[in-house]
C-alpha positions as CSV (number, residue, x, y, z in Angstrom):
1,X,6.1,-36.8,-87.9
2,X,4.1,-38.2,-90.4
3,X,0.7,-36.3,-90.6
4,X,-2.4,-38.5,-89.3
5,X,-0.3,-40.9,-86.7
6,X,-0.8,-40.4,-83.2
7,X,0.9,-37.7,-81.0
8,X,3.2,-38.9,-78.5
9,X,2.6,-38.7,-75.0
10,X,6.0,-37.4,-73.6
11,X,4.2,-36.7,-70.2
12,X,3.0,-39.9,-69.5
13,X,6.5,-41.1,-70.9
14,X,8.5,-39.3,-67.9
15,X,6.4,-40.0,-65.4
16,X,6.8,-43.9,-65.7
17,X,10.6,-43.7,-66.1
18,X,10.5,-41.4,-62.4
19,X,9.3,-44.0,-60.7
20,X,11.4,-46.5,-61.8
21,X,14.0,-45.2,-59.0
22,X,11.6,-45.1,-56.0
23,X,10.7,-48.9,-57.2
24,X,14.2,-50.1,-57.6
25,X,14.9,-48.2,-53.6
26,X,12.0,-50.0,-52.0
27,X,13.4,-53.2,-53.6
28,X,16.3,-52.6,-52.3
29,X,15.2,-52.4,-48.3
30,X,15.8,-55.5,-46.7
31,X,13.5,-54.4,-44.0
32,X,10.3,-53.6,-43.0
33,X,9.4,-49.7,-44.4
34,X,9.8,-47.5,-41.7
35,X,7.0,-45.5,-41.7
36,X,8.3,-43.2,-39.1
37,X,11.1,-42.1,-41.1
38,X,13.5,-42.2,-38.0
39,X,15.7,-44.6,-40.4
40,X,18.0,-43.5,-43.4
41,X,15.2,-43.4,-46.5
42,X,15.8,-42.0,-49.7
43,X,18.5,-39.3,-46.7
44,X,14.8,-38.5,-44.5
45,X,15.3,-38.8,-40.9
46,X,13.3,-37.1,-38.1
47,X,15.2,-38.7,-35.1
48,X,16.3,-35.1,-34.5
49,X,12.9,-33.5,-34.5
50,X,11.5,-35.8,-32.4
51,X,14.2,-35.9,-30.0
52,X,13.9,-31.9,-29.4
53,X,9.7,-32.8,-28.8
54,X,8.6,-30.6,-26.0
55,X,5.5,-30.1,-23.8
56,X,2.5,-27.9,-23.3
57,X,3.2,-24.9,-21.1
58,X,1.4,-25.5,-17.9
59,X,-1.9,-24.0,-17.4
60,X,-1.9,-20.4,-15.4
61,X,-4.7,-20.0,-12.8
62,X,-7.4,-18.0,-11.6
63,X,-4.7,-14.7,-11.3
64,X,-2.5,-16.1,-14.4
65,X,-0.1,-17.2,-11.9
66,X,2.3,-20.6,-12.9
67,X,3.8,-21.8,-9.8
68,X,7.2,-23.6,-9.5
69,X,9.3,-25.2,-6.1
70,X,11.7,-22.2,-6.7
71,X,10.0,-19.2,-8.9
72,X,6.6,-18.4,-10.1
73,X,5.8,-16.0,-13.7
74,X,2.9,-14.4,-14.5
75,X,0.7,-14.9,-17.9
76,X,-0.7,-11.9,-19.1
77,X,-4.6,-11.8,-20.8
78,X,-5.6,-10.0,-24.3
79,X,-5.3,-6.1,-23.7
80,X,-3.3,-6.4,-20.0
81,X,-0.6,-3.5,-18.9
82,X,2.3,-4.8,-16.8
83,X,0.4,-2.7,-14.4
84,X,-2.7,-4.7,-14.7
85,X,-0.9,-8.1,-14.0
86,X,0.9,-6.7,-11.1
87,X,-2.1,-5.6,-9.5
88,X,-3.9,-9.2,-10.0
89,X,-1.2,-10.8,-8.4
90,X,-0.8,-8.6,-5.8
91,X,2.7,-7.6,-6.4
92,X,4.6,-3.5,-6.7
93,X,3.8,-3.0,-10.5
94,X,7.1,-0.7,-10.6
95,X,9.4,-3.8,-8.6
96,X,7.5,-6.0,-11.4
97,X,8.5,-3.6,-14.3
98,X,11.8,-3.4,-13.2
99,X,12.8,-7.2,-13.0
100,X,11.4,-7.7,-16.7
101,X,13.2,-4.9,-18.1
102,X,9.8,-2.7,-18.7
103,X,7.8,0.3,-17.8
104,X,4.7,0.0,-16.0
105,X,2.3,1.1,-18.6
106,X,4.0,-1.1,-21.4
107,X,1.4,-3.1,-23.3
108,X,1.7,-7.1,-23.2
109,X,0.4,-9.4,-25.5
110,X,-2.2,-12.5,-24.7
111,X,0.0,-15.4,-23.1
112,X,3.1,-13.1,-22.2
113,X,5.0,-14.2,-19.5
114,X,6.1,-11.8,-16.9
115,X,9.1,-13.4,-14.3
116,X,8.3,-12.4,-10.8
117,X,11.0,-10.7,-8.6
118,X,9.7,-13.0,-5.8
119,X,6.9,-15.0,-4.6
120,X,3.4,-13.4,-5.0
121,X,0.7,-13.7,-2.3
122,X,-1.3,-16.4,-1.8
123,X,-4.2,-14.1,-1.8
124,X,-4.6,-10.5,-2.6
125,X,-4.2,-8.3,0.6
126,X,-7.5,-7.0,2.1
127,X,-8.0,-3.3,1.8
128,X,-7.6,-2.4,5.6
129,X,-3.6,-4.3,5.3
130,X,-2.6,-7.6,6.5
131,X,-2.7,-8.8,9.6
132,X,-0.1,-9.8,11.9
133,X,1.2,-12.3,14.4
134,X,-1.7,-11.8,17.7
135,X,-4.2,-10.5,15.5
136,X,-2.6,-6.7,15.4
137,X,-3.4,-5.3,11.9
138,X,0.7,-4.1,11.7
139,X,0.0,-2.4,8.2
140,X,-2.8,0.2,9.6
141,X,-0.2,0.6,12.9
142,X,2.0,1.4,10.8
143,X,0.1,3.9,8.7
144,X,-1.4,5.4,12.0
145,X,2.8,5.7,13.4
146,X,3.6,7.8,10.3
147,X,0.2,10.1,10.1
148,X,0.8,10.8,14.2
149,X,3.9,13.0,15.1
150,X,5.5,12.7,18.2
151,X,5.1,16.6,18.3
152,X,1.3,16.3,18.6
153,X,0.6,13.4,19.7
154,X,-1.3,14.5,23.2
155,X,0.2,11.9,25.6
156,X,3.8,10.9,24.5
157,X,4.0,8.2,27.2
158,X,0.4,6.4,26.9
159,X,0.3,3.0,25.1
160,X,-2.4,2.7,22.5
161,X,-4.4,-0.5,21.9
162,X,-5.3,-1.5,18.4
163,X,-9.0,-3.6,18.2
164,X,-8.4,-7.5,17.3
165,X,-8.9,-8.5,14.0
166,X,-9.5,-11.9,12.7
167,X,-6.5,-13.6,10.6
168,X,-7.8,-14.2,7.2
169,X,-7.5,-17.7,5.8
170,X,-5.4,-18.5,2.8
171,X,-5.4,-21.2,0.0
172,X,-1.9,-22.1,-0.5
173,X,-0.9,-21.8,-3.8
174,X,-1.0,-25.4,-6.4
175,X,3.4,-26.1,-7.3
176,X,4.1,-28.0,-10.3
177,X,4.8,-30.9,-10.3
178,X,7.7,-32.9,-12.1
179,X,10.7,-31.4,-13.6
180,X,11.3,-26.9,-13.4
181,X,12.1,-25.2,-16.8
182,X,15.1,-23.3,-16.9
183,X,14.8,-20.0,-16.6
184,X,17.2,-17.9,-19.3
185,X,17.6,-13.6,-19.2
186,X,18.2,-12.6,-22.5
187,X,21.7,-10.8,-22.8
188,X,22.5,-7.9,-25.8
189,X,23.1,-10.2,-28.6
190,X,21.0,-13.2,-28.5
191,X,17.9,-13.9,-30.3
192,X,15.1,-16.2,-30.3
193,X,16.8,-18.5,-32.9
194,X,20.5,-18.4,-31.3
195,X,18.7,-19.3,-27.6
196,X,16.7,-22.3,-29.3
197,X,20.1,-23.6,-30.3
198,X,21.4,-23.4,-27.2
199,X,18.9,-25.5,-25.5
200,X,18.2,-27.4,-28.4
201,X,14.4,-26.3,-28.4
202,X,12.5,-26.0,-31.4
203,X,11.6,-21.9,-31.9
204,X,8.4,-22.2,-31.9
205,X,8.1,-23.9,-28.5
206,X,10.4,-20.8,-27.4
207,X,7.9,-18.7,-28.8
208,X,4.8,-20.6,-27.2
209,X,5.8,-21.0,-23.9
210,X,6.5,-16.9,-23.5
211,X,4.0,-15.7,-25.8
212,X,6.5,-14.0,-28.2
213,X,5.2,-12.5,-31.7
214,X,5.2,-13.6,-35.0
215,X,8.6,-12.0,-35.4
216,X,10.2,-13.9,-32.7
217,X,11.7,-10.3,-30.6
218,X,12.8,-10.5,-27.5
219,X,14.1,-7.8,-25.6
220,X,17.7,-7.5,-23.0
221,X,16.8,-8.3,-19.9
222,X,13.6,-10.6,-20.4
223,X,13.6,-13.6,-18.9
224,X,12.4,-16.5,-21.2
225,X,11.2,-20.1,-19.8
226,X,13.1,-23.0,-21.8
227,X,10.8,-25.4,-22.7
228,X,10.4,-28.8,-21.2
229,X,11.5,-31.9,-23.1
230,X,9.0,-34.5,-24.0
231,X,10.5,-37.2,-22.6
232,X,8.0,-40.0,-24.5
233,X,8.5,-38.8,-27.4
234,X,12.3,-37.7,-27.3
235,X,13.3,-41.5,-26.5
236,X,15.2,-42.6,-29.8
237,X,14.5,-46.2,-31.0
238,X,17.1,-49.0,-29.5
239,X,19.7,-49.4,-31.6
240,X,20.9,-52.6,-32.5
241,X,23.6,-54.5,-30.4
242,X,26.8,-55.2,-32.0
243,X,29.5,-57.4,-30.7
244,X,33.0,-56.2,-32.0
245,X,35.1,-59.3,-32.4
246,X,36.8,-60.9,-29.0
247,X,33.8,-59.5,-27.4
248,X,31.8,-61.8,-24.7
249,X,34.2,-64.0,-24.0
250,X,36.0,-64.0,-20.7
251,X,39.3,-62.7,-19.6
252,X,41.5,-65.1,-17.9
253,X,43.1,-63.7,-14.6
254,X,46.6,-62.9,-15.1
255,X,48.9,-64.8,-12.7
256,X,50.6,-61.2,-10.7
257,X,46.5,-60.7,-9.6
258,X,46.7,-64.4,-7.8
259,X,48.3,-63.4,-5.0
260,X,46.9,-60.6,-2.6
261,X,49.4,-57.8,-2.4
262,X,51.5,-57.8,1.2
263,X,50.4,-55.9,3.9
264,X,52.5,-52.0,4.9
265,X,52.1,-50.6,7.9
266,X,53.1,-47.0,7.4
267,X,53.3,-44.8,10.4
268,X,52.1,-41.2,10.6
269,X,54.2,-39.1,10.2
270,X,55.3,-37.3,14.0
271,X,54.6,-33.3,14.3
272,X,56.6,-31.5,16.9
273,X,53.8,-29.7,19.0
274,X,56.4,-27.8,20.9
275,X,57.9,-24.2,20.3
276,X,54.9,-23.4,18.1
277,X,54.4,-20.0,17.4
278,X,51.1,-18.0,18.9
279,X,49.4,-16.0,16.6
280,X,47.2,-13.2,18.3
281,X,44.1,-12.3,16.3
282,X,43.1,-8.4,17.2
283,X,39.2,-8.8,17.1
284,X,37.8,-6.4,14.1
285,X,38.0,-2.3,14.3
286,X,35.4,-1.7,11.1
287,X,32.3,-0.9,12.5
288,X,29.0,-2.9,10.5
289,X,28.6,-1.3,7.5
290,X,24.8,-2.9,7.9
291,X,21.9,-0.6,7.6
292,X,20.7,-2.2,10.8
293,X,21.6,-5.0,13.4
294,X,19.7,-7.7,14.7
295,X,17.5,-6.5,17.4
296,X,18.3,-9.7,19.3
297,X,20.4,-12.8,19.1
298,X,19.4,-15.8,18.5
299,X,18.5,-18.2,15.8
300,X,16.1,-17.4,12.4
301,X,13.2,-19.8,13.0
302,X,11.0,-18.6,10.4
303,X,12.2,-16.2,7.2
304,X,10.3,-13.8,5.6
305,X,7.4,-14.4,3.3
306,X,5.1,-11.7,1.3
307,X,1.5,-11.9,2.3
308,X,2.2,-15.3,4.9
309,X,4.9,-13.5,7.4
310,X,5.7,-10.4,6.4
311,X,8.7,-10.5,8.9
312,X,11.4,-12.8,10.4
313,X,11.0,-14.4,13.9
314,X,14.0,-15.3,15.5
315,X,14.7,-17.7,18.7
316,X,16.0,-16.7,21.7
317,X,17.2,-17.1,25.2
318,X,14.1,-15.9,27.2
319,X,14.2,-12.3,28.8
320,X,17.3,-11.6,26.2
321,X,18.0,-7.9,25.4
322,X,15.9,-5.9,23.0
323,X,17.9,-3.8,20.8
324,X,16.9,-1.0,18.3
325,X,17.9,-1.7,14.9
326,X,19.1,1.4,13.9
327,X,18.4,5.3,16.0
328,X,14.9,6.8,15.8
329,X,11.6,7.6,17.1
330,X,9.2,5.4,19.3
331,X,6.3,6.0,17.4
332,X,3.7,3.9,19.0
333,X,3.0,1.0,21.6
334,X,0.5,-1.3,21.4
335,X,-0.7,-5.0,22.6
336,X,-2.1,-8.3,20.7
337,X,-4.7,-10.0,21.9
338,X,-2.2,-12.3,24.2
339,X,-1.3,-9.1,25.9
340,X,2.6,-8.7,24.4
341,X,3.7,-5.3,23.5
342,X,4.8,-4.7,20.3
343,X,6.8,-1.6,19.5
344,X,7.2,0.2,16.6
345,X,10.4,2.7,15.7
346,X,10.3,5.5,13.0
347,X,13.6,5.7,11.0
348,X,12.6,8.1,8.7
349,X,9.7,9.5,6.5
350,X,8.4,6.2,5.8
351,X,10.4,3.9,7.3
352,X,9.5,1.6,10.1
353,X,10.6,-1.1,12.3
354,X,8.3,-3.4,14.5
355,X,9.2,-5.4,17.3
356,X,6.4,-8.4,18.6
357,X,6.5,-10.2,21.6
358,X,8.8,-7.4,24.0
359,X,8.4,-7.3,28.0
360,X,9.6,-5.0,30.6
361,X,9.8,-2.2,27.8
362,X,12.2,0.7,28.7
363,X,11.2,3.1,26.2
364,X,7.6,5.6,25.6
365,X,6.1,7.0,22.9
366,X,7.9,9.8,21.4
367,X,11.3,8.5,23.1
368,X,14.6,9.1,20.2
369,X,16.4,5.7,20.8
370,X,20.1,5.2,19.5
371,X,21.3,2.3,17.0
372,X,21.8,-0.7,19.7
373,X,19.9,0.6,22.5
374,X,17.8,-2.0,24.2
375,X,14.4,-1.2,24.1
376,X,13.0,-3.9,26.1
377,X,13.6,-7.6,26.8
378,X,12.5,-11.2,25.1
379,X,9.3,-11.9,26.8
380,X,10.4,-15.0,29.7
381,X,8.4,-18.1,28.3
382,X,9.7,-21.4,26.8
383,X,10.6,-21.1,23.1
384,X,10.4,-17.3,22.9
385,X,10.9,-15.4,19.6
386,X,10.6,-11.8,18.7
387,X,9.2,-11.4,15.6
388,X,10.9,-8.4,13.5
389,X,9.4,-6.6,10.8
390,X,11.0,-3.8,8.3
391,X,8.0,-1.9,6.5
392,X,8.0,1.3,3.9
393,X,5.0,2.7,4.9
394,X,1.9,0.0,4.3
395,X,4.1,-2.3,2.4
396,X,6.3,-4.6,4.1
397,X,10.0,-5.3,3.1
398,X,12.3,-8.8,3.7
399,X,14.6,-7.6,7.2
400,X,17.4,-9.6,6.3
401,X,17.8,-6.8,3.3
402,X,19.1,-4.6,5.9
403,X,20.0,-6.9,8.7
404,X,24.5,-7.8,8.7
């Protein structure tokens, strides 16, 4: 270099020659720039990304609660215990636990998701128990039948009347609407990443919609909720038409398809009914391996539902046979306010079986009834139905657990 000329700018130098490319590639588009980049640019494309777009997570309420036409989960606040979450929705924190995999004093992070084993109530229980069909408050009965022992109980045949209470009013609970996310359990094996694949959801979504951490862990046996698809923004630009050649024109009818084809008549085929042999099936020997059997039969009219019937009714020909469920104790009689009995049957420490709307009852307090024996009969009216209830203790249990 040849002292006093200027330095070169080398810089400066490369910087103009880098854009000569990008120029030349812009020249070279005979369309409009596609500022979306869902085209092939310079080997950019985010058709993919935006076709895997999801949605929000739905918004819990008051209780946390996010209802769907077949399921409901629970979101969990800052500082909540599965414990706490159970109790808010009015659920069995252990039944909780035990459906997400967890204990009950395990520590759950804001936005969590909890799957529910079943529905939770509409509202939370009042403190006395839940009242039944004719205004009988079964859950205290039912406390009362396993505090009193037929031992001490003063007058084994009197019937004992329980005072009317009102039937609290519930706010049935807001669904969803529009399409329901899948729900996926996490087997041994799979992680966050491998079960975004397989729904084609981005991670983070995944992560989102159940509250996961930073390190994307989920655990065997969690239940995750796959994200919803965006379907406005997941719809790819049309692509345009092309005609391959011979295309749109129309095919001439070849001459064989002129002429209808003719007509067959084909006969059955004839089946000798005579000299068939009989077969004889013996009815069944094995006796119902059931824990109980219908206490009367007839037709399920109305299935069991935590905190809204906390039983089943069934239909029935009027003044049919009242049968125990399984053998036990009669531990208590008592009347609703439309004057029907309803009995109740201790099958062990706790549990209980309660029998609504029973006439002409052939059993007293303190009575030890078989499995089958009848008890009473359907009450005679137009439309009757027993309504049947299974409790453990206070809480009640779904009957067609132990019904065959």
């Amino acid at each position: 270099m040849i002292p006093g000329s200027p330095k070169p700018r080398p810089a400066r130098r490369r910087m103009a020659l880098a854009s000569v490319p990008m120029l030349a590639l812009l020249a070279a588009c005979e369309g409009p720039l596609d500022y979306d980049l869902r085209g092939q640019i310079g080997g950019f494309n985010t058709t993919a990304a935006a076709q895997n777009a999801t949605t929000n997570r739905p918004t819990p309420d008051a209780r946390g609660l996010i209802t769907y036409p077949s399921y409901q989960v629970a979101v969990a606040e800052r500082g909540d215990s599965v414990a706490d979450v159970a109790a808010r929705i009015g659920l069995p924190a252990g039944e909780v636990a035990r459906f997400n995999g967890m204990q009950t004093s395990d520590t759950l992070r804001k936005g969590e998701v909890l799957a529910l084993p079943r529905r939770a109530p509409d509202s939370l229980p009042a403190s006395a128990g839940t009242a039944s069909p004719g205004g009988v408050d079964i859950a205290s009965l039912a406390g009362n039948a396993i505090d009193a022992s037929p031992a001490t109980s003063p007058n084994p045949g009197s019937v004992t009347t329980t005072q009317i209470q009102p039937t609290p009013q519930t706010k049935p609970v807001a669904v969803q609407d529009g399409p329901e996310p899948v729900r996926h359990k996490v087997v041994r094996g799979e992680t966050a990443y491998t079960i975004s694949r397989l729904y084609q959801v981005p991670v983070k979504s995944l992560a989102e919609w159940n509250g996961l951490g930073s390190d994307f862990a989920i655990r065997e046996g969690q239940h995750l909720l796959i994200p919803l698809k965006d379907q406005q923004r997941s719809q790819a630009p049309a692509a345009v038409a092309t005609t391959a050649p011979g295309e749109g024109t129309a095919t001439p009818t070849p001459p064989s398809a002129t002429k209808p084809l003719p007509e067959e008549n084909i006969a059955p085929a004839s089946v000798a009914t005579e000299n068939l042999p009989t077969v004889d099936v013996p009815a069944p020997t094995r006796p119902s391996q059931a824990a109980m059997i219908y206490p009367v039969q007839g037709k399920i009219v109305q299935t069991y539902s935590k905190g809204r019937n906390d039983g089943i009714d069934i239909a029935a020909a009027a003044g049919a046979p009242v049968k125990a469920a399984d053998a036990g104790t009669v531990a208590a009689i008592t009347k609703d306010s439309k004057n029907n009995p309803i009995i109740v049957l201790r099958h062990g420490p706790q549990l209980l079986t309660i029998y609504a709307n029973v006439d002409k009852i052939l059993v007293s307090k303190g009575d030890q009834v078989k499995r089958g024996q009848v008890i009473g009969n359907l009450k005679e009216a137009e439309g009757a139905t027993l309504h049947f209830e299974v409790r453990d203790g206070y809480d009640s249990l779904d009957p067609l657990t132990y019904l065959n």
